[in-house]
N, C-alpha and C positions, 0 to 999 in steps of 0.2 A: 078164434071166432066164437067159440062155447062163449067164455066169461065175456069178450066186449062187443060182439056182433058189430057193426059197422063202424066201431070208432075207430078213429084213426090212431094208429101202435107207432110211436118214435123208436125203439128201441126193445130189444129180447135178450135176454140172457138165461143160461142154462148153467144149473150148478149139479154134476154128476153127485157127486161127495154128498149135499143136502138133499139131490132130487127136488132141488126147487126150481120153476120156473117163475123168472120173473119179467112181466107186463110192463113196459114203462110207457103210457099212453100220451099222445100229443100237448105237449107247452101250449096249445092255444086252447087246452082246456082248463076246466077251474073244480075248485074242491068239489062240488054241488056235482059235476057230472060223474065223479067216481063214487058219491054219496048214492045217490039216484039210483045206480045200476043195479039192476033184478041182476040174479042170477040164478041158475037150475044146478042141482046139485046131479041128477042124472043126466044133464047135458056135459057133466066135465068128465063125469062116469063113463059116459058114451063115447066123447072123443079122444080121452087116452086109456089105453086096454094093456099098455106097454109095462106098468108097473116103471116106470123109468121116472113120470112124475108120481111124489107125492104131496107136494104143496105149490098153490098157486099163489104168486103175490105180484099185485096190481098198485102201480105205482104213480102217482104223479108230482111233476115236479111245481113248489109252490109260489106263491105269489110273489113279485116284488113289490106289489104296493102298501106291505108293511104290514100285512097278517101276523107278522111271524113266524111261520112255520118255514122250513128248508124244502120239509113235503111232506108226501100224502100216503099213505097205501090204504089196503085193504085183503086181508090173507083166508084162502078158503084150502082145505083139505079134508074133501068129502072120499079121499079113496083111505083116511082115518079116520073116516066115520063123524068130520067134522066139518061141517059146510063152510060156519064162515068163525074165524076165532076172533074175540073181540080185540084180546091187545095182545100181540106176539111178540116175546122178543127173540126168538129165534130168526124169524124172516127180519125183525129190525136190525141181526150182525150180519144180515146180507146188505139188506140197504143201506146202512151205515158205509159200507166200503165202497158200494154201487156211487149214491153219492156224494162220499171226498173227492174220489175221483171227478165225479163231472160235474161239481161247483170248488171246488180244492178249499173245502172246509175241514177243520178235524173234530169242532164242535159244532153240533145239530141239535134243531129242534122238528120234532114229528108230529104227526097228528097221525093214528090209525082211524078212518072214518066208518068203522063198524055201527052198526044201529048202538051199543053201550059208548062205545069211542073211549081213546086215552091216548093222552099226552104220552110222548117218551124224550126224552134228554139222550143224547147220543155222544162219549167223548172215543173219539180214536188213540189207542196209546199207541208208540212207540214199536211195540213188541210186536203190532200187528193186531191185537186184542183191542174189544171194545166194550167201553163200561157204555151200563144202560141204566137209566134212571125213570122212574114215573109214581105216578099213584096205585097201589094196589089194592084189590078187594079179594077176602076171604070169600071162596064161594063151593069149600069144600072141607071139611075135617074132620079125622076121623084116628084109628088108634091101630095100627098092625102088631099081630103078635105073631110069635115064631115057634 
């Protein structure tokens, strides 16, 4: 209820191992209502106190009428001090598996719909592993010495 307040949730999944929870919001929704959505960064504070989550990912499945995309998210982990991250690909080797399973694809195309946004390429191997592909931008660099 924190992150989608009255919309309507098709599906939840919980990953102990990542402590991700993941959102998969109703098929008769459209990219624009996952775009759209406010969220409170001390309302996800508020409702889980459990340390059990630390990432939320909000998911929807995407168009057929020829967008292109497979689908949708949006990743927020504000109990690491991060509200919303523009382009993840950690939450993208959850959803990559989340959906082959439920379109039985093994190649995907994504869209994360964060206010910067970014494309991601999704290929599932064999082994279980999944390559991830997109655009990157430098937005931090710097020199460690020991």
């Amino acid at each position: 209820q924190a992150a989608v307040g009255d919309l309507i949730v098709q599906d939840v999944r919980y990953s102990p191992d990542t402590k991700k929870l993941l959102v998969r919001l109703s098929d008769t929704y459209r990219r624009s209502v996952l775009e759209e959505l406010n969220v409170s960064a001390q309302g996800f504070l508020s409702a889980e106190k459990t340390g059990k989550v630390k990432g939320l990912i909000l998911t929807l499945k995407g168009s057929s009428s020829g967008e292109g995309h497979d689908f949708y998210s949006r990743y927020f982990a504000p109990w690491n001090g991060i509200l919303e991250d523009p382009v993840t690909g950690s939450a993208h080797a959850v959803l990559s598996s989340y959906w082959s399973e439920k379109l039985g694809k093994k190649e995907m195309l994504a869209f994360q719909c964060s206010r910067r946004g970014g494309e991601l390429r999704m290929s599932l191997r064999s082994d279980g592993r999944v390559d991830i592909a997109g655009q990157t931008a430098v937005v931090f660099q710097g020199h460690l010495t020991l």
